[in-house]
Short mmCIF file of the C-alpha atoms (twelve columns), coordinates in Angstrom:
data_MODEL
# 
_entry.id   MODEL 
# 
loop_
_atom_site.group_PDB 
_atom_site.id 
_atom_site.type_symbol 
_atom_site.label_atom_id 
_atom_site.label_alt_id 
_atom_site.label_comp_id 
_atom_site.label_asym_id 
_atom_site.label_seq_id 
_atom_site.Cartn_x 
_atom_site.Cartn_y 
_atom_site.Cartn_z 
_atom_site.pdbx_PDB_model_num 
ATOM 1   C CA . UNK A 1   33.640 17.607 -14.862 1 
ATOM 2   C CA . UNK A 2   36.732 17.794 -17.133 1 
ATOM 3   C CA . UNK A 3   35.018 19.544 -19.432 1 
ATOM 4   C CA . UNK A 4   33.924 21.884 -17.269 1 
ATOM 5   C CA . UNK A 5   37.298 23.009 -15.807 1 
ATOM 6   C CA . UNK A 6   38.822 23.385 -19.078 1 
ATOM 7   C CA . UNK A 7   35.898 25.701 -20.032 1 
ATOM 8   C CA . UNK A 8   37.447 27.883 -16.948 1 
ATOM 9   C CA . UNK A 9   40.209 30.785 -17.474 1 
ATOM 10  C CA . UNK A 10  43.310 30.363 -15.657 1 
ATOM 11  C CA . UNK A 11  41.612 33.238 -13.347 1 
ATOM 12  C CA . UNK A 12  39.006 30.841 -12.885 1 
ATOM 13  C CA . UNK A 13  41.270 27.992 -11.733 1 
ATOM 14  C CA . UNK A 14  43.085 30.578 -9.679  1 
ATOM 15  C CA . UNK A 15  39.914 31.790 -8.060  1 
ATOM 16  C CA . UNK A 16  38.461 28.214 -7.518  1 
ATOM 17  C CA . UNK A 17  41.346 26.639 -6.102  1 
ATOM 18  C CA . UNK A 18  41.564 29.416 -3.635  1 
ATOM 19  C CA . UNK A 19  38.229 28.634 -2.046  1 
ATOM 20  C CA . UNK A 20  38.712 25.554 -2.227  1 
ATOM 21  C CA . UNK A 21  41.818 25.788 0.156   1 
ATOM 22  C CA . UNK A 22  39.776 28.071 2.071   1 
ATOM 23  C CA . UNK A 23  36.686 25.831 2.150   1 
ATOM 24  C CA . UNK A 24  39.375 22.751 3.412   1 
ATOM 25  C CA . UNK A 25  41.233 25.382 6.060   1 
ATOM 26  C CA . UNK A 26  37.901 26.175 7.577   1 
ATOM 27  C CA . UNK A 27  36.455 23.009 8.086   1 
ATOM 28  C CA . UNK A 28  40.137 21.653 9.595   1 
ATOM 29  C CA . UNK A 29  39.042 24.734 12.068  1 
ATOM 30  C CA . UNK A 30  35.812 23.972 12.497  1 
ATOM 31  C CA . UNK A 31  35.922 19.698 12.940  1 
ATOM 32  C CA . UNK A 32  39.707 19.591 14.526  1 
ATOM 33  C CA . UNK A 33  41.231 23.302 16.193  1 
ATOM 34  C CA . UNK A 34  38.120 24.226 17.545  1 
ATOM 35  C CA . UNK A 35  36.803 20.942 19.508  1 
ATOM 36  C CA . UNK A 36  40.305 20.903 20.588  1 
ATOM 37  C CA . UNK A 37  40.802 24.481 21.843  1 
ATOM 38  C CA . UNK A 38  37.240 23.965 23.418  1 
ATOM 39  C CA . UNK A 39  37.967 20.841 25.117  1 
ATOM 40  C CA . UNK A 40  41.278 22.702 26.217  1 
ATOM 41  C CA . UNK A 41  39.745 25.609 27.951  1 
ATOM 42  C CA . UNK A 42  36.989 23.404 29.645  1 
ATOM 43  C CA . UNK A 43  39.605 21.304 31.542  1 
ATOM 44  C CA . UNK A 44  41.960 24.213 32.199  1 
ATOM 45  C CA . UNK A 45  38.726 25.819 34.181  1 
ATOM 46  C CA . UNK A 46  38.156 22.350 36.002  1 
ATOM 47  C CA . UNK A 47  41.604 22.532 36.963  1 
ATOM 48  C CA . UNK A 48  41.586 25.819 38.387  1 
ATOM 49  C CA . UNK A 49  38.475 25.197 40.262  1 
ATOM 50  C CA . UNK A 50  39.714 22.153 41.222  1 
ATOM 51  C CA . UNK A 51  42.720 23.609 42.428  1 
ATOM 52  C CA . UNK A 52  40.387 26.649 44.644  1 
ATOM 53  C CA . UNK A 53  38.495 23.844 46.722  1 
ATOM 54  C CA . UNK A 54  42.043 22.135 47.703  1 
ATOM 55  C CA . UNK A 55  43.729 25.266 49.009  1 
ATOM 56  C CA . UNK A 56  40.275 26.144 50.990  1 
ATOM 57  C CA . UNK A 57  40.466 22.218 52.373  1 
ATOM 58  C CA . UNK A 58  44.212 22.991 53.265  1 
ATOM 59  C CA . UNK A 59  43.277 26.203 54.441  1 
ATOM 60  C CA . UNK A 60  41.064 24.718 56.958  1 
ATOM 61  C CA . UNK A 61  43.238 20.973 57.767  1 
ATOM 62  C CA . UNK A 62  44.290 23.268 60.755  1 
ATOM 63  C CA . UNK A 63  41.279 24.136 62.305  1 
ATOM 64  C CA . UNK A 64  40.031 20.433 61.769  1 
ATOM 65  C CA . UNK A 65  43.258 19.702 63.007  1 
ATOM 66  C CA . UNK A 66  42.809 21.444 66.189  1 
ATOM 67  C CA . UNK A 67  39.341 20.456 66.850  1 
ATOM 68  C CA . UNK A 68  40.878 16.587 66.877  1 
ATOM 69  C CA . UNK A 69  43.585 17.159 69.177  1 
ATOM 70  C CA . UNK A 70  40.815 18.733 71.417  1 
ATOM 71  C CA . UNK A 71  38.552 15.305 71.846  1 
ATOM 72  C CA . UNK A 72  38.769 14.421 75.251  1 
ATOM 73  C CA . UNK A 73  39.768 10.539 75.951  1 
ATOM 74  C CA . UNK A 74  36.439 9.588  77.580  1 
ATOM 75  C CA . UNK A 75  33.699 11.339 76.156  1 
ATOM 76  C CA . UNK A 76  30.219 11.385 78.378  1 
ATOM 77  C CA . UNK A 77  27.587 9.290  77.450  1 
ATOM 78  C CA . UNK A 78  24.089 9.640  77.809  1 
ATOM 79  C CA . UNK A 79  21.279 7.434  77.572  1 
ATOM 80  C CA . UNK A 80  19.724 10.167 75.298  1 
ATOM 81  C CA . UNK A 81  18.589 8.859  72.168  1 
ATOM 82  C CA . UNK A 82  20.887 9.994  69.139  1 
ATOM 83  C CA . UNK A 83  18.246 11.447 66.995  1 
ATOM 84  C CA . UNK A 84  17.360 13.473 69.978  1 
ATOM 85  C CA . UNK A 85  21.069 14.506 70.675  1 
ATOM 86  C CA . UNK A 86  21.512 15.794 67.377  1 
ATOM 87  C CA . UNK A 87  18.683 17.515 67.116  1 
ATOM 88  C CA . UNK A 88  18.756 19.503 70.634  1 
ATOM 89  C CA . UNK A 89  22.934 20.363 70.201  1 
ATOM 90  C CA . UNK A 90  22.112 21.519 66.699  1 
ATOM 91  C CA . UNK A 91  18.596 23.612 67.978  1 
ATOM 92  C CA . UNK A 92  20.947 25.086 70.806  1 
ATOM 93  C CA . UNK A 93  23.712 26.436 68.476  1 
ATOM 94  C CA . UNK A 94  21.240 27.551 65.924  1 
ATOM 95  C CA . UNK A 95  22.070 25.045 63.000  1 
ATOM 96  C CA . UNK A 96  18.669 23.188 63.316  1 
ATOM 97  C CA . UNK A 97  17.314 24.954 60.399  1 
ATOM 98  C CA . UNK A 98  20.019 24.424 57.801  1 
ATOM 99  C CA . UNK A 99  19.491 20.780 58.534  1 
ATOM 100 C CA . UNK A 100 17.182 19.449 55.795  1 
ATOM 101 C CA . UNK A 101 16.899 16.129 56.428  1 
ATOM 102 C CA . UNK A 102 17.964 13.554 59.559  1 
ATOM 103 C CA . UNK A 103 17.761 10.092 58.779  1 
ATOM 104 C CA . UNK A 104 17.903 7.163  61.539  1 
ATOM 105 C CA . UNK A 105 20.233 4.776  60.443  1 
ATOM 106 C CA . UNK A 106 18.887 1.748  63.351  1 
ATOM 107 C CA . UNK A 107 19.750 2.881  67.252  1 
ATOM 108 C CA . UNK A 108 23.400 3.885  66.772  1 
ATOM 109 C CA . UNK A 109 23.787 6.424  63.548  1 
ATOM 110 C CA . UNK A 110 21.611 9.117  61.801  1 
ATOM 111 C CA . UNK A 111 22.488 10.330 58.956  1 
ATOM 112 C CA . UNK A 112 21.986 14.189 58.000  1 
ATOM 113 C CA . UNK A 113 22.017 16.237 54.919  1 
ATOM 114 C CA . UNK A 114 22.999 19.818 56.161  1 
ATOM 115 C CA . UNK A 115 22.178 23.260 53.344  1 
ATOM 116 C CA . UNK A 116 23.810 26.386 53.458  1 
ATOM 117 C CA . UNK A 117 25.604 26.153 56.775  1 
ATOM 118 C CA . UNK A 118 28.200 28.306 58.418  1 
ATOM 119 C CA . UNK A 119 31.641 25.553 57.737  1 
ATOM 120 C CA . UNK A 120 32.878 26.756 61.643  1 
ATOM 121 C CA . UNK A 121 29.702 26.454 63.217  1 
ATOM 122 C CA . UNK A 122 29.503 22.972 61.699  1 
ATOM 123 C CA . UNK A 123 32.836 21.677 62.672  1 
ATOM 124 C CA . UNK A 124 32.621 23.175 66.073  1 
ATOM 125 C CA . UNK A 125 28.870 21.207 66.399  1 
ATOM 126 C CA . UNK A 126 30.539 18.272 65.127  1 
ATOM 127 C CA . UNK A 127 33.616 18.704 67.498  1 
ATOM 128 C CA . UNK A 128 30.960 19.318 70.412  1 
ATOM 129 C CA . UNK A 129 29.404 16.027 69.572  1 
ATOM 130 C CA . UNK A 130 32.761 14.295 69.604  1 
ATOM 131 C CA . UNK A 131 33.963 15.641 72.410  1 
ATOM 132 C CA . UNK A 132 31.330 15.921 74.769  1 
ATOM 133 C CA . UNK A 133 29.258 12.999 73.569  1 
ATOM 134 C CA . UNK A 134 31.624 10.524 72.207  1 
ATOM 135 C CA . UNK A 135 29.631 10.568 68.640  1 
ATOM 136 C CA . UNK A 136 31.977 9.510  65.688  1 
ATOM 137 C CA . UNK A 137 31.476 10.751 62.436  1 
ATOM 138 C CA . UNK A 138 31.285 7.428  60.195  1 
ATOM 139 C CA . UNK A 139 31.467 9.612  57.194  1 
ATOM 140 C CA . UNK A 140 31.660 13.399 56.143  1 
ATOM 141 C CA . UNK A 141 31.252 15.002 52.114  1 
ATOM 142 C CA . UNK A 142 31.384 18.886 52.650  1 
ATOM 143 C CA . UNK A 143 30.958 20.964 49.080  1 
ATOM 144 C CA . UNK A 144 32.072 24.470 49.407  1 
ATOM 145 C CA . UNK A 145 29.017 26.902 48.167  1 
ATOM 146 C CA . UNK A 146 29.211 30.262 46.487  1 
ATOM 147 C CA . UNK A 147 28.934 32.205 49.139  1 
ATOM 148 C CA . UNK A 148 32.012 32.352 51.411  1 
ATOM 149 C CA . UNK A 149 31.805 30.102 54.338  1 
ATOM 150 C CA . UNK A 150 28.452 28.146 53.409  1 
ATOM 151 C CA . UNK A 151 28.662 24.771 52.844  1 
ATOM 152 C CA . UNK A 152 26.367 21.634 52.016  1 
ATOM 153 C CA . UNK A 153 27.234 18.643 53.839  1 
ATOM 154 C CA . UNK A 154 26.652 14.790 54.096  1 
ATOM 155 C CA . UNK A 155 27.187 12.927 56.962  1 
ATOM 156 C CA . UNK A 156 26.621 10.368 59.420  1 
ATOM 157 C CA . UNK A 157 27.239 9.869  62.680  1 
ATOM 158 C CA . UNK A 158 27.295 7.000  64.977  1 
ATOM 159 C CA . UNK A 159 27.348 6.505  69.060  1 
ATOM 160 C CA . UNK A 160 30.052 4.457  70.262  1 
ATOM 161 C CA . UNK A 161 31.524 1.557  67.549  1 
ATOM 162 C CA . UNK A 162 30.627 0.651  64.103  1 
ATOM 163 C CA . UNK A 163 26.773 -0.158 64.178  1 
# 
């Protein structure tokens, strides 16, 4: 290798030791900047997103808000089975047929997996329910969809106490 070098011209060594350097910058681009700037970018997106679906939740603490302070203290309660409650208050309001899925969870909760509803004409059925029927809602996951005011939901809800 020696001998090779010195067989070189000093234009030679100039012109090899550039690329070189230029060979070394690139791949410090390429294996360290670059991941790095990716990475970056990726979490600065999350962020933002991130930071969209908590001003729509705050956005909307007011109406859910609202609908709370609205349950009466002694909600009626039928001897209508749940399953049959849900389904008939949802049917009536017109939110049967975003509801993919109800599950019986034993006599007391169902659980339901709800597509590409209307978020006010969910809350309001779920207020309904509260208010009229004395259903709780055990638990709630709402994702926001693309198009304004659709959402997915999760929930379950249960007559009375825990079941």
């Amino acid at each position: 290798m020696k001998q090779w070098w010195q067989s070189k011209t000093p234009q030679e060594h100039l012109a090899l030791i550039l690329a070189t350097t230029a060979v070394l910058i690139l791949l410090l681009y390429l294996i360290i900047w670059r991941p790095f700037s990716l990475a970056l970018e990726k979490k600065e997106l999350l962020v933002k997103s991130q930071l969209t679906t908590l001003n729509w939740m705050q956005s909307n603490l007011e109406l859910v808000k609202g609908l709370r302070s609205q349950q009466k203290t002694s909600p009626g309660n039928s001897n209508e089975a749940l399953l049959t409650l849900v389904d008939r208050t949802a049917s009536k309001i017109q939110l049967r047929q975003q509801i993919q899925r109800i599950k019986p969870q034993g006599d007391k909760a169902v659980q339901l997996w709800v597509e590409q509803a209307p978020f006010d004409t969910v809350i309001n059925w779920l207020g309904q329910l509260t208010q009229q029927h004395g259903i709780e809602i055990e638990s709630l996951n709402i994702d926001r969809q693309e198009k304004t005011g659709l959402i997915n939901a999760r929930l379950v809800l249960q007559r009375g106490g825990k079941s």
